[in-house]
C-alpha positions in Angstrom: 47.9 107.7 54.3 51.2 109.1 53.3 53.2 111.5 54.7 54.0 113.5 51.7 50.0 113.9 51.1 47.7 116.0 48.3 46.6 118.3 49.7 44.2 120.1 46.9 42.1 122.9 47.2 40.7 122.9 43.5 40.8 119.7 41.8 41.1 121.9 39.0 43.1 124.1 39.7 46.7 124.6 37.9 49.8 126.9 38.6 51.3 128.2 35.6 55.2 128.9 36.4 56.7 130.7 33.5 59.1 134.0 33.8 57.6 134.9 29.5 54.4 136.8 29.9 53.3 135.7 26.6 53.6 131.8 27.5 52.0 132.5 30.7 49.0 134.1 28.9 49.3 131.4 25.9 48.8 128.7 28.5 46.0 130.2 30.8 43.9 131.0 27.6 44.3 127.1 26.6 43.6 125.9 30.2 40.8 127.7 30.3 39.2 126.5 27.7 39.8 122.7 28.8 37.8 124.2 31.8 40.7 124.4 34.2 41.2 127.2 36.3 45.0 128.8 35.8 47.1 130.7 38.6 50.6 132.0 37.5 54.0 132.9 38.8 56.9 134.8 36.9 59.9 133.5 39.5 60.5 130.4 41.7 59.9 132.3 44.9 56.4 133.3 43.8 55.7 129.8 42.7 56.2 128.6 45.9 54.3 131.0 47.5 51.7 130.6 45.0 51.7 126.9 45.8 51.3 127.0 49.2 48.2 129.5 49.0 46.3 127.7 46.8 47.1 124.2 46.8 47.5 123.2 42.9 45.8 119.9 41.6 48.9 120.7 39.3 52.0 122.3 38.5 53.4 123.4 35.5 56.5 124.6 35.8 59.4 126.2 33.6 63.0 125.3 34.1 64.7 128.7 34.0 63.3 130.6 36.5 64.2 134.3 37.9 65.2 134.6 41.5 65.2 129.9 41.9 65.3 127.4 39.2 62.6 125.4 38.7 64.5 122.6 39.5 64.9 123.5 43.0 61.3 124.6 43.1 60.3 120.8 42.2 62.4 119.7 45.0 60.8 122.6 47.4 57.1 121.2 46.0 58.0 117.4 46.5 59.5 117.8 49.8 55.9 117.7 51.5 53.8 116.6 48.8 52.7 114.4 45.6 51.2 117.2 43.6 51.9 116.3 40.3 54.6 118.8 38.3 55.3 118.9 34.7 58.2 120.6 33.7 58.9 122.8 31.0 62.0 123.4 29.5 63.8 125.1 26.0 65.1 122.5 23.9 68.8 123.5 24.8 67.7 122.5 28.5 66.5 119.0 28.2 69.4 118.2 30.7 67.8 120.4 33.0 64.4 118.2 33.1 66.0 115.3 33.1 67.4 116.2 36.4 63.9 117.5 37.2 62.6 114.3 36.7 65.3 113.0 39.2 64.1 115.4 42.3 60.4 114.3 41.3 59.1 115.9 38.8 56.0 113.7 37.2 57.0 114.7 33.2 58.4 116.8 31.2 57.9 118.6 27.8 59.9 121.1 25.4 59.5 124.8 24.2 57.9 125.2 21.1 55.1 122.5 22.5 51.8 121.5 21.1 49.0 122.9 22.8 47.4 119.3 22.2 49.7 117.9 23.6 50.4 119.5 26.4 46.2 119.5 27.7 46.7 115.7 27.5 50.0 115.4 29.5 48.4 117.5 31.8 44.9 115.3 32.0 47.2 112.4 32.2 49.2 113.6 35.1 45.9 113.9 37.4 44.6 110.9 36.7 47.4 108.9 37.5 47.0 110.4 41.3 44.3 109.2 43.6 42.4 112.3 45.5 43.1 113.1 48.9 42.7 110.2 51.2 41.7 108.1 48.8 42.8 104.6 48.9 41.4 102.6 45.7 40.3 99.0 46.2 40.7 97.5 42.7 38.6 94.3 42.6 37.0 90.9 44.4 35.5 87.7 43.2 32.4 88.7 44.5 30.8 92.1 45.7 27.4 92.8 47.6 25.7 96.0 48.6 22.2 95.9 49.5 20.5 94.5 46.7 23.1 94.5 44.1 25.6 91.7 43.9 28.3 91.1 41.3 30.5 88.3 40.3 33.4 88.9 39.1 34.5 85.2 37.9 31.4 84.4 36.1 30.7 88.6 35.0 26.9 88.4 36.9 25.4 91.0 38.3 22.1 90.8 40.0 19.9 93.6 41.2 16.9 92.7 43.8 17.5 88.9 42.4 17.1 89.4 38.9 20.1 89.1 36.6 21.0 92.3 34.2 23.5 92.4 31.3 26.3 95.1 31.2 28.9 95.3 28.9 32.5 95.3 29.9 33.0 98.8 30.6 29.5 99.3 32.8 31.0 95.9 34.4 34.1 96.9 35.3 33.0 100.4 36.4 30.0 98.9 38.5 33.2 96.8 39.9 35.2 99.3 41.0 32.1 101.7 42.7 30.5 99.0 44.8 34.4 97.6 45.7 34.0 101.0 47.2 31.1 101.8 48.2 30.8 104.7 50.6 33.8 106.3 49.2 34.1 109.3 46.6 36.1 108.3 43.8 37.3 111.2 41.6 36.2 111.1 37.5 40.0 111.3 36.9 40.5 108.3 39.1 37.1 106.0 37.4 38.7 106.8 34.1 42.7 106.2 35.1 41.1 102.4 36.2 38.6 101.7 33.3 40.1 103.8 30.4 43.6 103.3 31.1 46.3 106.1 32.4 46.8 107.0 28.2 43.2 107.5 27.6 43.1 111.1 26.3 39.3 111.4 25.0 36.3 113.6 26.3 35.9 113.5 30.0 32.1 113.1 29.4 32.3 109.3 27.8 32.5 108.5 31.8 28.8 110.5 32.5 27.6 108.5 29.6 28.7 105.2 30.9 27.4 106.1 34.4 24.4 106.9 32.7 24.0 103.6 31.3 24.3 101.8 34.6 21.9 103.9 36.5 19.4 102.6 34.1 19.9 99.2 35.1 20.6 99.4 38.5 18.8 102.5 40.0 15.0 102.4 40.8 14.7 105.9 39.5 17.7 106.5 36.9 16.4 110.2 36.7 16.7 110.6 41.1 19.5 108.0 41.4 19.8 106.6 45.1 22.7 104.6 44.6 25.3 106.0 42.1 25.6 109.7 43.4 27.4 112.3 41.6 29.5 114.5 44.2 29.4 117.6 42.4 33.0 119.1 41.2 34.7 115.4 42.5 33.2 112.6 41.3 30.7 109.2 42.1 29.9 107.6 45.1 28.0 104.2 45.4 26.0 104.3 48.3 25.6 102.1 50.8 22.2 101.4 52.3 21.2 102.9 55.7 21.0 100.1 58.2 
């Protein structure tokens, strides 16, 4: 794939990097409750040590930094790999981030921040990245796999020969899983390419919508055999045997 790879332990895990005890804590309390899991570091030197142990989905990192900046720590980070990094810097800093941004940094925010905010820069950041070796094919004119067979140009889809109605969304997602099929595709990535990369809403409108299609497409909807959920990742759609 690429050089500078992913390489994730936890896809939801995130490093915290913040020298101020009481923004660490802030921070962890608020990931938390988004259902993240939260490391921290208080210098640059931990963070990188930190990073390398337990292999972020995410970094977010403060600019002024004890013992390395957290400039030079984004540079260390994107030197072998694509982890997303959000920097954090005091208002009097923006400078700073802005030259963040430059050695690769993915955004940026400012100190006081939202709470709000911040959760949905974060949810953003991840699902602008694909998961580790995953290459997404997008779309075709026309997709079969076994007994299910979509067309894109005329918006048909067929299961064992008989024709059943989705609405755009179920479409485009049925689209996307069979245009894949044998691949695990990560819920961050299913809702980057249906929802958009600015969609900031509850996670769960994608289980609903996959809920929807195994109605119309599995056999058993409650023992689905085609749309598998990979527990902690995402969906697969999977191909038949033979």
């Amino acid at each position: 794939m690429h050089s500078a790879g992913i390489d994730v332990a936890d896809p939801q895990l995130i490093l915290v990097v913040d020298d101020e005890p009481s923004y660490r804590e802030a921070l962890t309390a608020a990931l938390e409750r988004e259902g993240f899991a939260v490391e921290t570091a208080a210098d640059g030197i931990e963070a990188l040590e930190r990073f390398v142990a337990s292999r972020p989905a995410l970094v977010l990192l403060d600019v002024m930094l004890p013992r390395m900046s957290g400039v030079d720590v984004c540079r260390e980070i994107r030197a072998t790999s694509r982890t997303p990094i959000i920097m954090v810097t005091a208002k009097n800093t923006e400078i700073d981030a802005v030259v963040g941004l430059e050695v690769g940094a993915d955004d940026y925010v400012s100190k006081p921040f939202r709470l709000r905010e911040l959760i949905a820069r974060v949810r953003a950041a991840l699902r602008r990245v694909p998961g580790e070796g995953e290459e997404v094919v997008e779309r075709a004119d026309s997709l079969e796999v076994g007994d299910v067979v979509l067309d894109a140009a005329r918006h048909e889809v067929f299961v064992r020969g008989e024709q059943v109605a989705l609405p755009l969304k179920e479409f485009d997602l049925l689209e996307i899983l069979l245009a894949n099929a044998g691949r695990v595709l990560t819920r961050d990535t299913l809702i980057d390419r249906i929802w958009g990369p600015n969609y900031y809403g509850d996670t769960k409108t994608l289980d609903v919508h996959i809920k929807r299609l195994r109605s119309k497409v599995e056999d058993d909807p409650t023992h689905p055999t085609r749309i598998l959920t990979v527990r902690g990742v995402g969906y697969r759609y999977e191909r038949p045997r033979g």
